[in-house]
ZATILO-230103 format. One record per atom (N, C-alpha, C): atom name; residue in one letter; x, y, z; residue number from 1. Coordinates in nm, 2 decimals, decimal comma, padded with zeros to 4 digits, always signed. Example, Ala and Ser with C-alpha at 12.3 -4.5 7.8 and 13.67 -1.06 7.14 Angstrom:
! ZATILO-230103
<site: N code: A east: +01,32 north: -00,57 up: +00,78 pos: 1> .
<site: CA code: A east: +01,23 north: -00,45 up: +00,78 pos: 1> .
<site: C code: A east: +01,32 north: -00,33 up: +00,78 pos: 1> .
<site: N code: S east: +01,28 north: -00,22 up: +00,71 pos: 2> .
<site: CA code: S east: +01,37 north: -00,11 up: +00,71 pos: 2> .
<site: C code: S east: +01,29 north: +00,00 up: +00,79 pos: 2> .
This chain:
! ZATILO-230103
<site: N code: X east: +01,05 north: -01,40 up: +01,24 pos: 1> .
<site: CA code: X east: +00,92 north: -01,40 up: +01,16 pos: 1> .
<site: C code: X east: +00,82 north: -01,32 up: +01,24 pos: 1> .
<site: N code: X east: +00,79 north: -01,33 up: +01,35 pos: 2> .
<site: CA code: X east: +00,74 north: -01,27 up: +01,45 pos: 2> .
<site: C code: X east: +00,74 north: -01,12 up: +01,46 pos: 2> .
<site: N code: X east: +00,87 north: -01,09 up: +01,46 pos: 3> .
<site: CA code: X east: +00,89 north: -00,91 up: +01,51 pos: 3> .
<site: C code: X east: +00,89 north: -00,86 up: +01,34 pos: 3> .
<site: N code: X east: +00,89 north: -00,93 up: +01,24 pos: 4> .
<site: CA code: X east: +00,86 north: -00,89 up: +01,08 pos: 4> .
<site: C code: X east: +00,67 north: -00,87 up: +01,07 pos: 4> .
<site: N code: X east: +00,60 north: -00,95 up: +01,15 pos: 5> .
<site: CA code: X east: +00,44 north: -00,92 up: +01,17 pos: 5> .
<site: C code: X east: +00,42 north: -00,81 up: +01,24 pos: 5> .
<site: N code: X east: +00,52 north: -00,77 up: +01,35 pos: 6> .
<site: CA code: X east: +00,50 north: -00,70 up: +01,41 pos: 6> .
<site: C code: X east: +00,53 north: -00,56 up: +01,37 pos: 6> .
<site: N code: X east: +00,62 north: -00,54 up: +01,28 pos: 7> .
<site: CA code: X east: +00,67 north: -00,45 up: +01,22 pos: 7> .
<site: C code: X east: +00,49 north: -00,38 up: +01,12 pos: 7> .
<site: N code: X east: +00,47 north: -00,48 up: +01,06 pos: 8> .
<site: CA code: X east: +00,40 north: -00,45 up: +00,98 pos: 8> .
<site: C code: X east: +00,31 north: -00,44 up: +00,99 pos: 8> .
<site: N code: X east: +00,26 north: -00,45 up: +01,08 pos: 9> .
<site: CA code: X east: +00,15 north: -00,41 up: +01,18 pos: 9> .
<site: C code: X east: +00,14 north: -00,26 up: +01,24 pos: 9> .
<site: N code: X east: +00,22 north: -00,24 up: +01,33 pos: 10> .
<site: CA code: X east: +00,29 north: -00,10 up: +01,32 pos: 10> .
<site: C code: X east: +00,30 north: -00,01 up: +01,16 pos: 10> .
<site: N code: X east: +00,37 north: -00,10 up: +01,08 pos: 11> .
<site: CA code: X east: +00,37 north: +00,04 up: +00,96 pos: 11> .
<site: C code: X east: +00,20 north: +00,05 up: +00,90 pos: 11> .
<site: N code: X east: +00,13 north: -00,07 up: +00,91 pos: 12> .
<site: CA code: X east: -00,03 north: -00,07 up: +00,86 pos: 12> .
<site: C code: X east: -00,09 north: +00,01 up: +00,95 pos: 12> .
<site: N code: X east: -00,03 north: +00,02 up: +01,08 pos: 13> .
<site: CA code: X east: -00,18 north: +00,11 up: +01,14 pos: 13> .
<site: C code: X east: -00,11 north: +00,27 up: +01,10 pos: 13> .
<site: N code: X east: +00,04 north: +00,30 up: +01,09 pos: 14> .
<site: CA code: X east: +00,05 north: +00,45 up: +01,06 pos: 14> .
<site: C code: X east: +00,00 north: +00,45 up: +00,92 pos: 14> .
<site: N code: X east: +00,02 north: +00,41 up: +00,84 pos: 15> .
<site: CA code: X east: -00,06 north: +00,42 up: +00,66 pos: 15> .
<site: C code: X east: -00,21 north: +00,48 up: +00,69 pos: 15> .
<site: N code: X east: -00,25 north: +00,31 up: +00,77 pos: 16> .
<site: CA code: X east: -00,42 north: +00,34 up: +00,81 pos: 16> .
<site: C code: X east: -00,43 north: +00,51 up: +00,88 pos: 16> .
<site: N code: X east: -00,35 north: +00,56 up: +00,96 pos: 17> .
<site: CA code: X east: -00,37 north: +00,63 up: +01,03 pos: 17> .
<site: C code: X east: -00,38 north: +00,74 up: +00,98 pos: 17> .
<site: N code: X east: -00,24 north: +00,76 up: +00,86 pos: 18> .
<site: CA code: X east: -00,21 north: +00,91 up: +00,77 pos: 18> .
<site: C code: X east: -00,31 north: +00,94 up: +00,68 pos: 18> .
<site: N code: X east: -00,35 north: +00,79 up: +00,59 pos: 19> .
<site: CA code: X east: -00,49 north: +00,82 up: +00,46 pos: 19> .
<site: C code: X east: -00,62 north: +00,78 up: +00,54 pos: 19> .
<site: N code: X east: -00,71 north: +00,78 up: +00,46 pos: 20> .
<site: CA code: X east: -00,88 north: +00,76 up: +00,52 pos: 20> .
<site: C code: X east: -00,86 north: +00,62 up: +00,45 pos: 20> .
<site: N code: X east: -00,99 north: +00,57 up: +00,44 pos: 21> .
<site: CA code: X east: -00,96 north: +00,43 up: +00,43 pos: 21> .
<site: C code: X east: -01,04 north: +00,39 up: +00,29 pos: 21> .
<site: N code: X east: -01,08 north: +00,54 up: +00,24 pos: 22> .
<site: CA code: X east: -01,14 north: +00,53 up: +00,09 pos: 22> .
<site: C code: X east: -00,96 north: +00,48 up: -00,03 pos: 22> .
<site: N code: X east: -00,94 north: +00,57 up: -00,06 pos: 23> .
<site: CA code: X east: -00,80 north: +00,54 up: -00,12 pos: 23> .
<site: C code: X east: -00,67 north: +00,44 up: -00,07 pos: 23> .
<site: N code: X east: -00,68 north: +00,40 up: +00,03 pos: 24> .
<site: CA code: X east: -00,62 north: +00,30 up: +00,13 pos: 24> .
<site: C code: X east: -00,62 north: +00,19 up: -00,01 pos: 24> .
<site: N code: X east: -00,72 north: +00,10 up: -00,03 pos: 25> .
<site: CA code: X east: -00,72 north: +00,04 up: -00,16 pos: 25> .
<site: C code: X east: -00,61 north: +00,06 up: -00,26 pos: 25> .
<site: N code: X east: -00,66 north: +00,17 up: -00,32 pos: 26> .
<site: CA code: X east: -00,54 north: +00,19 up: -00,45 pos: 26> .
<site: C code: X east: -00,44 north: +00,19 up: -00,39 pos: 26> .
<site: N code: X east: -00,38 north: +00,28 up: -00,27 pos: 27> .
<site: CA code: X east: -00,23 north: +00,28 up: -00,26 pos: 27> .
<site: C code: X east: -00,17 north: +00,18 up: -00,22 pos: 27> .
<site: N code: X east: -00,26 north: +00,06 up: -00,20 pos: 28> .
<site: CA code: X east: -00,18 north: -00,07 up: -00,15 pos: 28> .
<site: C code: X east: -00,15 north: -00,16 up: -00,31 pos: 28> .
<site: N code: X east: -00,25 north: -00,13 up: -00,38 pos: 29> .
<site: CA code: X east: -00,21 north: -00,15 up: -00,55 pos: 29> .
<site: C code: X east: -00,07 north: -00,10 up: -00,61 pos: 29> .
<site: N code: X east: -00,06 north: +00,04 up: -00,55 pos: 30> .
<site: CA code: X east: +00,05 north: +00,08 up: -00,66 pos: 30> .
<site: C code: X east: +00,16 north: +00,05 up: -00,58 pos: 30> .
């Protein structure tokens, strides 16, 4: 459960990192 938070932590900051954090929003919608 732990290294699954951890993961996703890691893929949220590369997302955060690639878009700005205007559209961040919607892409987490679709």
């Amino acid at each position: 459960m732990h290294e699954i938070k951890k993961q996703y932590a890691v893929f949220d900051a590369k997302v955060l990192s690639k878009i700005p954090r205007g559209p961040l929003k919607e892409k987490k919608k679709d």
